[in-house]
N, C-alpha and C positions, 0 to 999 in steps of 0.2 A: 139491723139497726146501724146508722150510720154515724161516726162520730166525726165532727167538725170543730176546726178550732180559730175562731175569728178574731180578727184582730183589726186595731186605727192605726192606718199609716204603713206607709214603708219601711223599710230593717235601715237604719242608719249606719247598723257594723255587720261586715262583710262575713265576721265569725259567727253571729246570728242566723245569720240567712243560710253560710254551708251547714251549722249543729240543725239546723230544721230540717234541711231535705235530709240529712241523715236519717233521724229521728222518726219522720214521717215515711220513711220508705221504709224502715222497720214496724212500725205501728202496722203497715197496710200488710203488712204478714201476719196478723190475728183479728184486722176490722175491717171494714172499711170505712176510709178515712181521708177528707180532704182540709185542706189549710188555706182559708177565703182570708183576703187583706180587702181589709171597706176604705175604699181613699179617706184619706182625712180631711176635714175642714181647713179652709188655709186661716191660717190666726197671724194677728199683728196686734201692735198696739192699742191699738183702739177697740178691735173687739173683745167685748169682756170673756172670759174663762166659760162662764153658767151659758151663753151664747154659741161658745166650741160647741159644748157638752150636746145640749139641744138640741144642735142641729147634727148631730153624729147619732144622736138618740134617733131623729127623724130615718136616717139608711139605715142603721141596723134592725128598728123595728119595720119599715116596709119590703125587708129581707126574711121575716119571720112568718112561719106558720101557726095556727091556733093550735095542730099537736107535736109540736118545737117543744122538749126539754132542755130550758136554757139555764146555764151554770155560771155564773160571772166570777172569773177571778176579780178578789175586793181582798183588802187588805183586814177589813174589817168581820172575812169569813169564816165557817169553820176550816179547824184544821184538824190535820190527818195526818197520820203516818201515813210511811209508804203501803204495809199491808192492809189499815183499815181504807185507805182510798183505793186501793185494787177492790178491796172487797166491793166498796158503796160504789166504783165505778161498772161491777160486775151487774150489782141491782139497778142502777140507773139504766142503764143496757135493757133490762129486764121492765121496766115499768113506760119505759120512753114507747111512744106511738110512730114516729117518723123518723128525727133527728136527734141527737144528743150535742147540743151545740156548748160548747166552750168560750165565754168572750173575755175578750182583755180592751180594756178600752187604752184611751186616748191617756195622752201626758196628763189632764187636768180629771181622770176618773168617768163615773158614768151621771149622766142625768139622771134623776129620779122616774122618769120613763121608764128606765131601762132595769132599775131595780125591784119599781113594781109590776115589771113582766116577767123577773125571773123568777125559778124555779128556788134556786137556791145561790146560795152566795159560799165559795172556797177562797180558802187562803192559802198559801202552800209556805206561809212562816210569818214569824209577828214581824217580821224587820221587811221593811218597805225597799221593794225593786224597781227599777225604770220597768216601764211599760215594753221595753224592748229586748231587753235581757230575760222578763219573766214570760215571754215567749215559749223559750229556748229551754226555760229550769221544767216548765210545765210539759213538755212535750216529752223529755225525758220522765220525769214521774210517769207520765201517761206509759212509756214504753217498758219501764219498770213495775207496775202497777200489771201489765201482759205476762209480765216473765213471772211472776212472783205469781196468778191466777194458774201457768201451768206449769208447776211448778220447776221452770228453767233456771240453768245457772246464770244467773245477771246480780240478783241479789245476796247480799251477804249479810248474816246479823252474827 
């Protein structure tokens, strides 16, 4: 099973973009694992927010398969510790037919598209991160969530 971690947009900081390939070159030592960036829509003035959303909803879902387990980080999702999300990330693995995809959307969130196609909705803390920083916090969970399934020194309690 594959897991993928998608994202809107380019890395605006340069510390984002080196903590991924870190992160991601670690992960691909217990998955495999690749990190898909969907261009973003170009927004201005004039176009409204619910207009971004829509049409970033439209590539992500002609990017998907009918057996895609898609996970959206949302603010408004469950949350986990680090060991009960190793764990749910171990059954997800276990129940997924294809891919185990990951999405982070855009500065303004996701279309309602995109929530009625997914599987489930994570949060990974009640306090709200830029869309580009929460990248970076998520990919580590993911590589700590590997060490803590066998049972590696990475995590401390």
């Amino acid at each position: 099973m594959k897991i993928e971690l998608w994202y809107i947009g380019k890395n605006a900081f340069p510390f984002v973009e080196d903590g991924m390939k870190i992160f991601e070159k670690r992960i691909k030592r217990y998955n495999p694992f690749e990190i898909v960036c969907i261009q973003d829509v170009k927004s201005g003035k004039k176009i409204e927010s619910k207009t971004i959303m829509a049409n970033e909803a439209r590539k992500i879902l002609t990017k998907l398969t009918k057996d895609d387990f898609v996970i959206i980080l949302d603010e408004n999702g469950k949350i986990y510790g680090s060991k009960s999300f190793s764990e749910q990330v171990n059954t997800w693995l276990q129940i997924s037919k294809k891919r185990l995809i990951f999405l982070v959307g855009g500065a303004f969130g996701f279309d309602q598209s995109i929530y009625d196609r997914s599987n489930v909705q994570l949060s990974l803390s009640k306090m709200t991160f830029s869309h580009q920083l929460i990248r970076l916090i998520f990919l580590e969970q993911l590589y700590r969530g590997f060490t803590i399934l066998r049972n590696e020194k990475y995590h401390n309690e």
